[in-house]
KOLGU-787061 format. One line per field, with one value per atom (N, C-alpha, C): atom name; x, y, z; residue in three letters; residue number from 1. Coordinates in steps of 0.05 Angstrom, whole numbers, m for minus. Atoms other than C-alpha are relative to their C-alpha. Example, Ala and Ser with C-alpha at 12.3 -4.5 7.8 and 13.67 -1.06 7.14 Angstrom:
<nodes>
dokol = c(N; CA; C; N; CA; C)
px = c(18; 246; 18; m16; 273; m15)
py = c(m24; m90; 24; m24; m21; 22)
pz = c(0; 156; 0; m1; 143; 14)
paba = c(ALA; ALA; ALA; SER; SER; SER)
drenza = c(1; 1; 1; 2; 2; 2)
</nodes>
This chain:
<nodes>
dokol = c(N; CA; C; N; CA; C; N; CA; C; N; CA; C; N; CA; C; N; CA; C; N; CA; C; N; CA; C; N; CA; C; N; CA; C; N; CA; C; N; CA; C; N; CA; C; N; CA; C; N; CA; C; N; CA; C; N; CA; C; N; CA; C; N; CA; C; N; CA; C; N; CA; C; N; CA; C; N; CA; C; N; CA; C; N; CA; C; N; CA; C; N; CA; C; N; CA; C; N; CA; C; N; CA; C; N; CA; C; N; CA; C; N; CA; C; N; CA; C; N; CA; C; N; CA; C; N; CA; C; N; CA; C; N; CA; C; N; CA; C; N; CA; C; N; CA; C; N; CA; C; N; CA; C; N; CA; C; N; CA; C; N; CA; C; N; CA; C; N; CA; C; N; CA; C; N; CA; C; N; CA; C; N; CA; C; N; CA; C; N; CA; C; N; CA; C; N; CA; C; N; CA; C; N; CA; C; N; CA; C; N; CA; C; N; CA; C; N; CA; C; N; CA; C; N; CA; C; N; CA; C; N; CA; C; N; CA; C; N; CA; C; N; CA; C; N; CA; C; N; CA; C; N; CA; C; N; CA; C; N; CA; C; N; CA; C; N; CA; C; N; CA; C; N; CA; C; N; CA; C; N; CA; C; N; CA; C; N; CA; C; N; CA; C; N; CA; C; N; CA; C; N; CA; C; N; CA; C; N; CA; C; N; CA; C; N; CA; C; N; CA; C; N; CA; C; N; CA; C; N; CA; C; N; CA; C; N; CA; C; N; CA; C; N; CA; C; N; CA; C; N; CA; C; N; CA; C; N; CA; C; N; CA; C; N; CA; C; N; CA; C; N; CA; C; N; CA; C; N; CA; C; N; CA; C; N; CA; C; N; CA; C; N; CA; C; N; CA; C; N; CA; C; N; CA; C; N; CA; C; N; CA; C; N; CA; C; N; CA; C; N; CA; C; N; CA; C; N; CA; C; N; CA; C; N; CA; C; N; CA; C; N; CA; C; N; CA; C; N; CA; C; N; CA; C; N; CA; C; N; CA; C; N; CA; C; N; CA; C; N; CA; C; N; CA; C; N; CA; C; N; CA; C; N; CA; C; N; CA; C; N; CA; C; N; CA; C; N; CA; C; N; CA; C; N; CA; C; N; CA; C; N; CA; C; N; CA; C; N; CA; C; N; CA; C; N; CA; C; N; CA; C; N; CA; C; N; CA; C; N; CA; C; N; CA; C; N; CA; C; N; CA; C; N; CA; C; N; CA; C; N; CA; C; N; CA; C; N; CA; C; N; CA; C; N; CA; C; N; CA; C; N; CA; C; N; CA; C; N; CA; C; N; CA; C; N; CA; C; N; CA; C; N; CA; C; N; CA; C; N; CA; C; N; CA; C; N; CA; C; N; CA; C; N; CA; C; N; CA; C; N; CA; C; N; CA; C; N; CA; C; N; CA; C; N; CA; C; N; CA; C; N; CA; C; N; CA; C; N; CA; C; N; CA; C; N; CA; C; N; CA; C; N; CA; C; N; CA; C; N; CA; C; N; CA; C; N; CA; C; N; CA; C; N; CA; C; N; CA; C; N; CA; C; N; CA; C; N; CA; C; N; CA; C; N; CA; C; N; CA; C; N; CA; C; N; CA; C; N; CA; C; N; CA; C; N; CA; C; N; CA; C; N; CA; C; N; CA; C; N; CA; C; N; CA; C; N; CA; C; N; CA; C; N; CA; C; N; CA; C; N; CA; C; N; CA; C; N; CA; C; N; CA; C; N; CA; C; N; CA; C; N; CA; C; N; CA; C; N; CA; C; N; CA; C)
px = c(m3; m208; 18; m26; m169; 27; m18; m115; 16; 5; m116; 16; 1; m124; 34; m28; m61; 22; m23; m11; 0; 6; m40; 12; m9; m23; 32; m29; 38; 21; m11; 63; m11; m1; 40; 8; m18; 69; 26; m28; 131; 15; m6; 125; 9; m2; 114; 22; m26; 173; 26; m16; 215; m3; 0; 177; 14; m15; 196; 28; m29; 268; 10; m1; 268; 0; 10; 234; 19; m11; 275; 32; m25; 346; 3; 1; 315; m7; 7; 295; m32; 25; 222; m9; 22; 156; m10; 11; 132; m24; 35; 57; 1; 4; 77; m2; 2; 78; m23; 16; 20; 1; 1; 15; m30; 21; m24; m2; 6; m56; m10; 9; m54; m11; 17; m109; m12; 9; m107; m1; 4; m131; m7; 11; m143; m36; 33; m218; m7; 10; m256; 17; m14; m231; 28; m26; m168; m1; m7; m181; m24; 4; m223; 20; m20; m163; 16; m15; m126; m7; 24; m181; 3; m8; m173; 25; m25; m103; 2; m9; m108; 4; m4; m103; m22; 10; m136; m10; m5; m109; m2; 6; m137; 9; m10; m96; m5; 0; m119; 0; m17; m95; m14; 26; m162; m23; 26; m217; m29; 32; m273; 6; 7; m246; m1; 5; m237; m24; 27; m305; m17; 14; m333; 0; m3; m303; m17; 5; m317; m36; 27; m393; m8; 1; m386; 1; m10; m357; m17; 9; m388; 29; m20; m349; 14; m15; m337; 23; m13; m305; 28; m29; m235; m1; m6; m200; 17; 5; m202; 20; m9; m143; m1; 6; m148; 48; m29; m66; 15; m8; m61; m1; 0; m57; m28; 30; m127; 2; 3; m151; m26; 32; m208; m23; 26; m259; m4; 8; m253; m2; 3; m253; m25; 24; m327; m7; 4; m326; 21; m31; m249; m25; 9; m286; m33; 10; m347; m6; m12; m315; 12; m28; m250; 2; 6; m240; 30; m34; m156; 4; m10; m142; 33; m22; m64; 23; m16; m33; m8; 4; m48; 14; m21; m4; m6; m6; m33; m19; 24; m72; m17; 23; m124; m23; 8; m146; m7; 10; m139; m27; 31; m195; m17; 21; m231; m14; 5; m234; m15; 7; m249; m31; 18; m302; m28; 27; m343; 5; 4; m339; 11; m11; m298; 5; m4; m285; 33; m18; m227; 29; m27; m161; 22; m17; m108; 34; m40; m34; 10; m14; 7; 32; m24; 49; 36; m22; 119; 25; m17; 171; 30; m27; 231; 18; m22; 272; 10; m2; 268; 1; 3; 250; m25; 18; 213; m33; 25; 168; m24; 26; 130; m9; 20; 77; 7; m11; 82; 6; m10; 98; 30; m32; 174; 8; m8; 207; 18; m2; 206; m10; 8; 200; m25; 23; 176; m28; 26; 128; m17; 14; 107; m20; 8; 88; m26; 21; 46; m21; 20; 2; m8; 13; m6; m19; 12; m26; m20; 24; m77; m22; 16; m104; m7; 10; m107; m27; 9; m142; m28; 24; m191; m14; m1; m195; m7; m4; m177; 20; m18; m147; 19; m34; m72; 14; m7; m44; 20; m27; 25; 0; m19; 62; m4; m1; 63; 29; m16; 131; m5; m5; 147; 38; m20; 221; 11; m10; 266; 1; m8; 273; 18; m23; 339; 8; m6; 373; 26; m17; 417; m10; 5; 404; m5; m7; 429; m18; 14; 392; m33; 25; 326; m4; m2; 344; m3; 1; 355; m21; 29; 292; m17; 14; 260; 3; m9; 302; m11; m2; 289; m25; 32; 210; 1; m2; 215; 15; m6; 261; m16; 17; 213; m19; 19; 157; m1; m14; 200; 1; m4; 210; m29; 26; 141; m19; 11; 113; 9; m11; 158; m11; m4; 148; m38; 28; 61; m8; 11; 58; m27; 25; 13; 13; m10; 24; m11; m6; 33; 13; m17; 40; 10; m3; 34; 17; m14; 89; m5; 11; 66; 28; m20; 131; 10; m19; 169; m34; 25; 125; 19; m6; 151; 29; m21; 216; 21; m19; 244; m11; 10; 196; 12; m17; 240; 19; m31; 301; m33; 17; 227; m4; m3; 217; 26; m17; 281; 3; m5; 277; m27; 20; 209; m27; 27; 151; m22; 20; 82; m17; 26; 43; 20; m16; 84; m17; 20; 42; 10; m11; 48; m23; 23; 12; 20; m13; 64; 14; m8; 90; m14; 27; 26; m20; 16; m3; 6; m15; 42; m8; 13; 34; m13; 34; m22; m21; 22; m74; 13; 0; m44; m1)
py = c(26; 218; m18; 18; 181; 11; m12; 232; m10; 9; 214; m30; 36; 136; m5; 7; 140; 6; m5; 171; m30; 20; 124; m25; 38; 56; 11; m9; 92; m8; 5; 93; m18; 24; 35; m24; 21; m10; 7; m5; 20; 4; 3; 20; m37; 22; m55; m7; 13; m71; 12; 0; m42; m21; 19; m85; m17; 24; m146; m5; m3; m125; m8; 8; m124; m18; 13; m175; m26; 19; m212; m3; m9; m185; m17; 11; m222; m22; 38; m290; 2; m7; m263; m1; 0; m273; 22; m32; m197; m10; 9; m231; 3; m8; m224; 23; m36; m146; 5; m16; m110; 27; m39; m28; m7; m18; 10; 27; m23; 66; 25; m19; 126; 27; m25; 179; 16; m26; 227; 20; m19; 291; 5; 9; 262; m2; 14; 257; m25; 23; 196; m14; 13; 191; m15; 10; 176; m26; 24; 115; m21; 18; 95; m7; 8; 99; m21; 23; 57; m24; 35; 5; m7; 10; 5; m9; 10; m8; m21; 27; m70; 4; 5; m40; m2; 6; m69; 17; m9; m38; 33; m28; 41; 12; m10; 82; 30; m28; 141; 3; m6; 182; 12; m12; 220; m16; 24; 177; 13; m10; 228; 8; m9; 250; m32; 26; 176; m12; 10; 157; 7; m7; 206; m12; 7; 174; m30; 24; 108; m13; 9; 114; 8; m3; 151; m23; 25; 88; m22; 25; 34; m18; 9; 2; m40; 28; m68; 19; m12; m18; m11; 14; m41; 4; 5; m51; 22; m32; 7; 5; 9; 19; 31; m28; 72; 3; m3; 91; 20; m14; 150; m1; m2; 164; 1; 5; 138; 14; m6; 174; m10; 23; 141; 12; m4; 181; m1; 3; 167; m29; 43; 80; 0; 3; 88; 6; m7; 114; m11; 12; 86; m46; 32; 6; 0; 4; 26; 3; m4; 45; m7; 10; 13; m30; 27; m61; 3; m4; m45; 23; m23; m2; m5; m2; 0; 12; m7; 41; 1; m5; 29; 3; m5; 50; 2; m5; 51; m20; 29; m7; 12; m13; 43; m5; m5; 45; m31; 23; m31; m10; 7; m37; 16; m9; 10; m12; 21; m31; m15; 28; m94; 10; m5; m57; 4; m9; m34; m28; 30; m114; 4; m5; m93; m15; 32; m147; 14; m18; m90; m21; 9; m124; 23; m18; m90; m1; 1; m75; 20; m15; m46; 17; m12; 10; 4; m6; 11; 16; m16; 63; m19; 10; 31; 13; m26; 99; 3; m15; 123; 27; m38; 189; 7; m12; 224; 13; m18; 257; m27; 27; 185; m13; 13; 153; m27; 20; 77; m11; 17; 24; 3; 9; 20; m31; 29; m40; m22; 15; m71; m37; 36; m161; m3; 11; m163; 9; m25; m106; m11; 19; m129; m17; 38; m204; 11; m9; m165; 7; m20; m122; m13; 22; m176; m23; 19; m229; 8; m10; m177; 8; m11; m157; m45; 23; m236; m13; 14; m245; 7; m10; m199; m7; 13; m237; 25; m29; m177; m13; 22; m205; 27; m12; m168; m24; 16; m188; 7; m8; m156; 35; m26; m90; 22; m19; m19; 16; m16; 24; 26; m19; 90; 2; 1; 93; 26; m33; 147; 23; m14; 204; 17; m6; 211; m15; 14; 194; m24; 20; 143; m40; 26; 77; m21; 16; 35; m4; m4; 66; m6; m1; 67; m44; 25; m15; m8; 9; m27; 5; m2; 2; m15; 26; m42; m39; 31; m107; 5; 6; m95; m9; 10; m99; m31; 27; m160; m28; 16; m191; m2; m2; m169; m17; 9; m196; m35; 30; m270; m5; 4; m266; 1; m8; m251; m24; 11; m301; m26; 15; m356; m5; m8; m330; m4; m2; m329; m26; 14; m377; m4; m21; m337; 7; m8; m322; 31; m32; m243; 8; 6; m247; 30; m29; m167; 20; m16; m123; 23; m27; m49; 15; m17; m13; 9; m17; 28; 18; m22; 92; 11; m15; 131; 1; m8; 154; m23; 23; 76; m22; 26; 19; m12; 25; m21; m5; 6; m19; m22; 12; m40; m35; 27; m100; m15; 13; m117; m15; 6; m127; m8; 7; m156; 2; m7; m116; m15; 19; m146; 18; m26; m77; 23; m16; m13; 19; m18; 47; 24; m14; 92; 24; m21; 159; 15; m22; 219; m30; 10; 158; m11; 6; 139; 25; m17; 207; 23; m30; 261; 9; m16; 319; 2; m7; 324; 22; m27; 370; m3; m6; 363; m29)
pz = c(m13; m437; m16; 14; m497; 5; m3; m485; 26; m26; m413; m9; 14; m438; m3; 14; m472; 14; m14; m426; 20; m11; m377; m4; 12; m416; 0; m1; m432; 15; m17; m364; 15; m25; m340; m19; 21; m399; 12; m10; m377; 24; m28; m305; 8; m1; m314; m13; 5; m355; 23; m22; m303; 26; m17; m256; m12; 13; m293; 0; m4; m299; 29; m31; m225; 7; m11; m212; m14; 7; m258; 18; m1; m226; 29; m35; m151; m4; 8; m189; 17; m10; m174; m29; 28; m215; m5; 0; m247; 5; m4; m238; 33; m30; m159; 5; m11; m160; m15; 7; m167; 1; m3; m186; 11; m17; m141; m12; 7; m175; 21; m18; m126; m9; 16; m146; 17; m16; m93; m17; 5; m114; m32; 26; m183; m1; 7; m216; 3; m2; m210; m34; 27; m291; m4; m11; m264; 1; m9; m230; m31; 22; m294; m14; 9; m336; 6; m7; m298; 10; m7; m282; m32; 28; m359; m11; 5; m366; 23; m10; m325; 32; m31; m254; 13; m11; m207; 27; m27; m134; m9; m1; m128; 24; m26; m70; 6; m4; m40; 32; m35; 20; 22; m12; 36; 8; m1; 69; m18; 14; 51; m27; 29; m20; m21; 11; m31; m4; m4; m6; m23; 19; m57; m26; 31; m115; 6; m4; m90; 0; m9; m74; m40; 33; m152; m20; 15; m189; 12; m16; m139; 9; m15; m90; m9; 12; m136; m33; 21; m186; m5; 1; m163; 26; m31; m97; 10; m5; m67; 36; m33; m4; 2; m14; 49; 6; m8; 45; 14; m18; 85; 34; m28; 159; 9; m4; 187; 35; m20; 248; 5; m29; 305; m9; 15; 274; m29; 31; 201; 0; m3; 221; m13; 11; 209; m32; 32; 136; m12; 8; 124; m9; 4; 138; m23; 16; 95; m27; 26; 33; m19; 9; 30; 3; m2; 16; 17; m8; 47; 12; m15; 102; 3; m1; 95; 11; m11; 133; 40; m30; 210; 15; m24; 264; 24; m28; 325; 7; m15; 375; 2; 2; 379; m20; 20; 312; m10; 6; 302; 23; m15; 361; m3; 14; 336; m22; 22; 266; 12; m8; 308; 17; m13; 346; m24; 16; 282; m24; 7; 251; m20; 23; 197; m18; 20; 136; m16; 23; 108; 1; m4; 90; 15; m16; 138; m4; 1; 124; 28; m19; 192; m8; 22; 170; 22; m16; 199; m3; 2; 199; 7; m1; 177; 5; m3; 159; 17; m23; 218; 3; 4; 197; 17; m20; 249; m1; 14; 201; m4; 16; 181; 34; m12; 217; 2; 5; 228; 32; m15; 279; 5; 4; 305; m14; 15; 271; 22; m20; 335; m8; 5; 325; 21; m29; 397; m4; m6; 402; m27; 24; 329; 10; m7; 353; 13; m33; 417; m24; 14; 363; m18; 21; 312; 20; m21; 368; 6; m5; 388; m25; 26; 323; m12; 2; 310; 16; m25; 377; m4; 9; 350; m30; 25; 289; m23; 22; 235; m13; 16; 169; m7; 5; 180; m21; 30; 105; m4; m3; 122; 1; m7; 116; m23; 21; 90; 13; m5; 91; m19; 15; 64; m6; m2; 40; 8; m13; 63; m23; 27; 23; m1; 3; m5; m30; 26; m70; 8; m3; m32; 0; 7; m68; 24; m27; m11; 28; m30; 47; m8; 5; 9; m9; m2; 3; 25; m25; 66; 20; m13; 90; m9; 3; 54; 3; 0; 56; 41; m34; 139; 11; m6; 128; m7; 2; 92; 17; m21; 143; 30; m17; 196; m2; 0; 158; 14; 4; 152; 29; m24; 224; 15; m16; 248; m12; 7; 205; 10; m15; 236; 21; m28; 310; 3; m10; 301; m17; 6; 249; m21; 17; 204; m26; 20; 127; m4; 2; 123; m26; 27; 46; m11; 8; 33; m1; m13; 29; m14; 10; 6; 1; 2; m14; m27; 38; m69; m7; 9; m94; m27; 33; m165; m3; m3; m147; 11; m15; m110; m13; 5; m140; m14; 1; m166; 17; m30; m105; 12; m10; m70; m17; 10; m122; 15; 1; m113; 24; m29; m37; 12; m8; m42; m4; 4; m53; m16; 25; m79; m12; 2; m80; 2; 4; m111; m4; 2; m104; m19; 18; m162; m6; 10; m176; m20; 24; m215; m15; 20; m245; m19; 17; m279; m14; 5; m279; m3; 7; m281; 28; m26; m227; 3; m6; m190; m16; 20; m221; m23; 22; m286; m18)
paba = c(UNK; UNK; UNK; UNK; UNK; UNK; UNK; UNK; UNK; UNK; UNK; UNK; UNK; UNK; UNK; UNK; UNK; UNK; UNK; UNK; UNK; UNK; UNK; UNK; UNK; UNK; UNK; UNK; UNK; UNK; UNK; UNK; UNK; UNK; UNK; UNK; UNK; UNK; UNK; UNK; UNK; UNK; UNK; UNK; UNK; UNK; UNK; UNK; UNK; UNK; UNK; UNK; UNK; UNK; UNK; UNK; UNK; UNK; UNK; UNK; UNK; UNK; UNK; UNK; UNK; UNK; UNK; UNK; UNK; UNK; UNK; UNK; UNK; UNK; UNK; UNK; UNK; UNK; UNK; UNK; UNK; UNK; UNK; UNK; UNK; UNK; UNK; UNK; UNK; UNK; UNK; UNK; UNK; UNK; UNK; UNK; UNK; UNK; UNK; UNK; UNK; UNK; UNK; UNK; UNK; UNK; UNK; UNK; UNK; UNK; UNK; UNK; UNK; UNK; UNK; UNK; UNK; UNK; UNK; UNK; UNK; UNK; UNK; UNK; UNK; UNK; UNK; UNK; UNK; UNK; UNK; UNK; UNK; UNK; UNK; UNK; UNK; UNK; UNK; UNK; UNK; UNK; UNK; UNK; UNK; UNK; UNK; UNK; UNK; UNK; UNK; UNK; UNK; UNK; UNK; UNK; UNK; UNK; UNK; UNK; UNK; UNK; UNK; UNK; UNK; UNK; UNK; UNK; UNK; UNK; UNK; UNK; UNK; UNK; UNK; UNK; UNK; UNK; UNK; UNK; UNK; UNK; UNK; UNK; UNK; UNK; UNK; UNK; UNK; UNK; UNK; UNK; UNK; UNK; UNK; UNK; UNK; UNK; UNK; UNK; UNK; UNK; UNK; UNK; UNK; UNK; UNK; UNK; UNK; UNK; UNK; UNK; UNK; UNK; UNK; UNK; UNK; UNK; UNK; UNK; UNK; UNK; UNK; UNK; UNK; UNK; UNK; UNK; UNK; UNK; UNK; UNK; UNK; UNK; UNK; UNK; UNK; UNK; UNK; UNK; UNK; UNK; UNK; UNK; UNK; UNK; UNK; UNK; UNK; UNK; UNK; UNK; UNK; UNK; UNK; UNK; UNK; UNK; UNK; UNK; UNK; UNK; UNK; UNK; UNK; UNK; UNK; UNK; UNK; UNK; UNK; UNK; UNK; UNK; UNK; UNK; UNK; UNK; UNK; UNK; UNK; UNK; UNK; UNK; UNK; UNK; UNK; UNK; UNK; UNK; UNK; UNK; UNK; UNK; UNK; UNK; UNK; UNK; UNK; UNK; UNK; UNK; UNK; UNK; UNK; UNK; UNK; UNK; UNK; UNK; UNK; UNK; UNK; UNK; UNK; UNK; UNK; UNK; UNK; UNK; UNK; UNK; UNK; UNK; UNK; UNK; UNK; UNK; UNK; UNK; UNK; UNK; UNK; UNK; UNK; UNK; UNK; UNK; UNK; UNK; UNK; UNK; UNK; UNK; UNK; UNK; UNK; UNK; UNK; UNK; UNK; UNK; UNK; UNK; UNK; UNK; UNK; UNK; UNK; UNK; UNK; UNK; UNK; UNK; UNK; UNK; UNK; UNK; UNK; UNK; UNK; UNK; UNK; UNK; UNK; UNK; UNK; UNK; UNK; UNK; UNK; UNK; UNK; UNK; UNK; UNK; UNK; UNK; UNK; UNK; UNK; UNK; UNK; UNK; UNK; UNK; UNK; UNK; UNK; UNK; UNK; UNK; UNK; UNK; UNK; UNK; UNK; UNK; UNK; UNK; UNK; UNK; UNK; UNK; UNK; UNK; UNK; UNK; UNK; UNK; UNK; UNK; UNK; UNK; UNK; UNK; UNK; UNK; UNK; UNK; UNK; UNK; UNK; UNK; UNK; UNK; UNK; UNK; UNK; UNK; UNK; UNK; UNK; UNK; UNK; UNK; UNK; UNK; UNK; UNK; UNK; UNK; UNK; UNK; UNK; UNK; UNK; UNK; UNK; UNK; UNK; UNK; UNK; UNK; UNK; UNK; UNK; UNK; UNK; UNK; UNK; UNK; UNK; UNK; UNK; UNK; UNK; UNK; UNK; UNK; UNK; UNK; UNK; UNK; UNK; UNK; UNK; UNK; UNK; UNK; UNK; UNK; UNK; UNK; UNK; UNK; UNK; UNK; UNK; UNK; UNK; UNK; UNK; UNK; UNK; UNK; UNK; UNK; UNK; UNK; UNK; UNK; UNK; UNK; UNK; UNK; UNK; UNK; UNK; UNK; UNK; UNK; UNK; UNK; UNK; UNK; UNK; UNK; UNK; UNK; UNK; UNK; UNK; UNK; UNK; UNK; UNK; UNK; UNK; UNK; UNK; UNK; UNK; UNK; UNK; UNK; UNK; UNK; UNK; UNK; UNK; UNK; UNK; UNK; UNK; UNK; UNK; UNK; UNK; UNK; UNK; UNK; UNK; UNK; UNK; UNK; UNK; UNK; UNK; UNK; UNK; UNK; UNK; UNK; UNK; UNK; UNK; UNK; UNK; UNK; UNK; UNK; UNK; UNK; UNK; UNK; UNK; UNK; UNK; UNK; UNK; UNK; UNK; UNK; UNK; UNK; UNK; UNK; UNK; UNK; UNK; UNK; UNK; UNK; UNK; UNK; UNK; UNK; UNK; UNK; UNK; UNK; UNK; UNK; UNK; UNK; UNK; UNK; UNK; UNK; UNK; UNK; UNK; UNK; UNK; UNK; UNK; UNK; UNK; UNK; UNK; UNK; UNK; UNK; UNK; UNK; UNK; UNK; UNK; UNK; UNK; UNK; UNK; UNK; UNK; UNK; UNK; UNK; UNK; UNK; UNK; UNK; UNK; UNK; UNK; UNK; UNK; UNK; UNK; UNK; UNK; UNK; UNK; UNK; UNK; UNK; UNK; UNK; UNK; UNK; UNK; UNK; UNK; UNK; UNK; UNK; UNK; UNK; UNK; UNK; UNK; UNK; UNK; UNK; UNK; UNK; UNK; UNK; UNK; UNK)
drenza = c(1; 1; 1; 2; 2; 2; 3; 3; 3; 4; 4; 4; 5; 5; 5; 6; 6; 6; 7; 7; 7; 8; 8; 8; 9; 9; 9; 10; 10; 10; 11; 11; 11; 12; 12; 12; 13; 13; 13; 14; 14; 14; 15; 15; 15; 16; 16; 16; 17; 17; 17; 18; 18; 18; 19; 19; 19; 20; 20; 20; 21; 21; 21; 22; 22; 22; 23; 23; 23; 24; 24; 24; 25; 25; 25; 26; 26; 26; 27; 27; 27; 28; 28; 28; 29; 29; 29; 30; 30; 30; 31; 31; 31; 32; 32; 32; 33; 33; 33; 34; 34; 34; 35; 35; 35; 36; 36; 36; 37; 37; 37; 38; 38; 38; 39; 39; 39; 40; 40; 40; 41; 41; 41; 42; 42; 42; 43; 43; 43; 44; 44; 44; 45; 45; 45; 46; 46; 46; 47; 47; 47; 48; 48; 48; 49; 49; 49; 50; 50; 50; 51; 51; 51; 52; 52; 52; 53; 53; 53; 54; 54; 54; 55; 55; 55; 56; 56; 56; 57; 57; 57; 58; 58; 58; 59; 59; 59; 60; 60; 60; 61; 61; 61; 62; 62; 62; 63; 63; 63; 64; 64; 64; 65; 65; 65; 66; 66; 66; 67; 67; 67; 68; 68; 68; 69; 69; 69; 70; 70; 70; 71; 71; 71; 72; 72; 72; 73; 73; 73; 74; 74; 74; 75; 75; 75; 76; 76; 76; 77; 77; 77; 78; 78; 78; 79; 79; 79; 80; 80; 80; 81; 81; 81; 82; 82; 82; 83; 83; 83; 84; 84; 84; 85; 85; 85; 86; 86; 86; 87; 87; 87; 88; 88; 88; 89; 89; 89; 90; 90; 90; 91; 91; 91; 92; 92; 92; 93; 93; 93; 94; 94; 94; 95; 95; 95; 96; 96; 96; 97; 97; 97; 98; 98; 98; 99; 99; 99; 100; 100; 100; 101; 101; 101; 102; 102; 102; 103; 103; 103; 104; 104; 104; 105; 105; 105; 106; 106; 106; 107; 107; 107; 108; 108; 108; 109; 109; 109; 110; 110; 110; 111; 111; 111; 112; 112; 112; 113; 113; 113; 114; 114; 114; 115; 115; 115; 116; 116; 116; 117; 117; 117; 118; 118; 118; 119; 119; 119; 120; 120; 120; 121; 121; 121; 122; 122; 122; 123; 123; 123; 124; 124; 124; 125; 125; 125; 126; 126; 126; 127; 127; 127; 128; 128; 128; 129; 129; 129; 130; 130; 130; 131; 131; 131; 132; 132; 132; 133; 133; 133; 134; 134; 134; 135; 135; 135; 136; 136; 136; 137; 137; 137; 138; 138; 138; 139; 139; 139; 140; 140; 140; 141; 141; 141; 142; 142; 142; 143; 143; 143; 144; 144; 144; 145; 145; 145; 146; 146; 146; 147; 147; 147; 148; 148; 148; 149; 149; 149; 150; 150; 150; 151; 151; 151; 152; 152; 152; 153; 153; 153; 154; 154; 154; 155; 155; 155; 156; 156; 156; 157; 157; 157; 158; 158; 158; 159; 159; 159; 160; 160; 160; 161; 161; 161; 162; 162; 162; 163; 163; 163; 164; 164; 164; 165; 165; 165; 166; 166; 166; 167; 167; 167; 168; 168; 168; 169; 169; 169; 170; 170; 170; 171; 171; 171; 172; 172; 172; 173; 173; 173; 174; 174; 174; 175; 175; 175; 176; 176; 176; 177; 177; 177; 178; 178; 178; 179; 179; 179; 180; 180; 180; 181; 181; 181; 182; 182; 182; 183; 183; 183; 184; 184; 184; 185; 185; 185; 186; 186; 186; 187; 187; 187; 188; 188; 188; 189; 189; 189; 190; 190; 190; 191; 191; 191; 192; 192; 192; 193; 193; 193; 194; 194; 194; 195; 195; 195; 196; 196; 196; 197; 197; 197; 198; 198; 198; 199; 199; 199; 200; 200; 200; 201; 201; 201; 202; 202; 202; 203; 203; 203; 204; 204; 204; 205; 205; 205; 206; 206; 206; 207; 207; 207; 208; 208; 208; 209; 209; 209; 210; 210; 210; 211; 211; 211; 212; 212; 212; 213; 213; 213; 214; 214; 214; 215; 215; 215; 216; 216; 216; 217; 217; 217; 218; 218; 218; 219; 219; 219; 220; 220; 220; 221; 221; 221; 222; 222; 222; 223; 223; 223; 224; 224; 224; 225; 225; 225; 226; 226; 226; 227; 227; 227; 228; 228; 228; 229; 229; 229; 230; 230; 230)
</nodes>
């Protein structure tokens, strides 16, 4: 576990001074980005470590391998989000586990939530890329407005946005998928009138292009933990 300990601080001292860099390069505060420690497939020791190095936000992609850790540690351990693809039958174990269901994509699933009285903070995930392969909302304004209006209507606290960036080593494009959420967000927040402060972007391989274009929540696992299983 000290062994552990120490890579741990390691890379998250040094994840954070990159934040900062970033954050400094957009005339942004580094105290506005938070790491998200993503500990799929990781031990429960995992998300101790990094509850010890100061993180707070815990991201995992499995509802039931999450649940396990979670009922393990106790669910005030840290803040605990559901960041994978949620399906209509995992809502019921997804809302009594997770304080942040983050990635939602479909009206289904948000009335499902609303049906089982849920308290979970909700991020709506939207497919900026446009890669076929990702899950997610279109990055539609209109259609947007319609699905927030309803998820309001049902009074569910929607706290903003989750993307996935594209994956490619082209700087540019992996910006612009994110600068498009944040203009979305700016626009939707105008148009309802609602502060949608959350933007969930940048993972190991982009989080800082993501700082740079906004992000408040950078989800980080091989950059905190190396490869899975090891």
């Amino acid at each position: 576990m000290i062994d552990l300990l120490d890579k741990v601080k390691e890379n998250t001292d040094s994840a954070l001074a990159e934040i900062a860099a970033a954050a400094e390069r957009a005339h942004r505060k580094p105290e506005d980005v938070s790491i998200m420690a993503v500990t799929k497939t990781h031990p429960a020791e995992y998300i101790e470590a990094a509850v010890k190095c100061g993180i707070r936000h815990i991201g995992e992609n499995r509802i039931s391998e999450g649940g396990r850790k979670i009922r393990l540690l106790g669910k005030e351990f840290a803040e605990f989000h559901a960041i994978g693809v949620l399906h209509r039958k995992e809502v019921r174990q997804a809302v009594r586990d997770f304080h942040w269901l983050d990635a939602i994509h479909k009206i289904e699933i948000i009335e499902e939530i609303a049906r089982r009285n849920a308290s979970a903070q909700i991020l709506l995930e939207i497919n900026t890329s446009g890669e076929s392969a990702k899950k997610g909302f279109p990055p539609d304004v209109v259609l947007l407005e319609s699905i927030l209006g309803r998820a309001f209507e049902l009074q569910l606290p929607v706290r903003g946005f989750l993307t996935v960036g594209p994956l490619c080593s082209d700087s540019a494009r992996q910006r612009k998928a994110f600068a498009d959420l944040r203009e979305i967000r700016d626009s939707l927040e105008t148009r309802l009138n609602k502060s949608l402060p959350e933007l969930s972007m940048g993972m190991s391989d982009d989080f800082t292009l993501a700082v740079l274009e906004g992000s408040t929540i950078v989800r980080l696992g091989r950059r905190l933990f190396g490869a899975r299983g090891n």
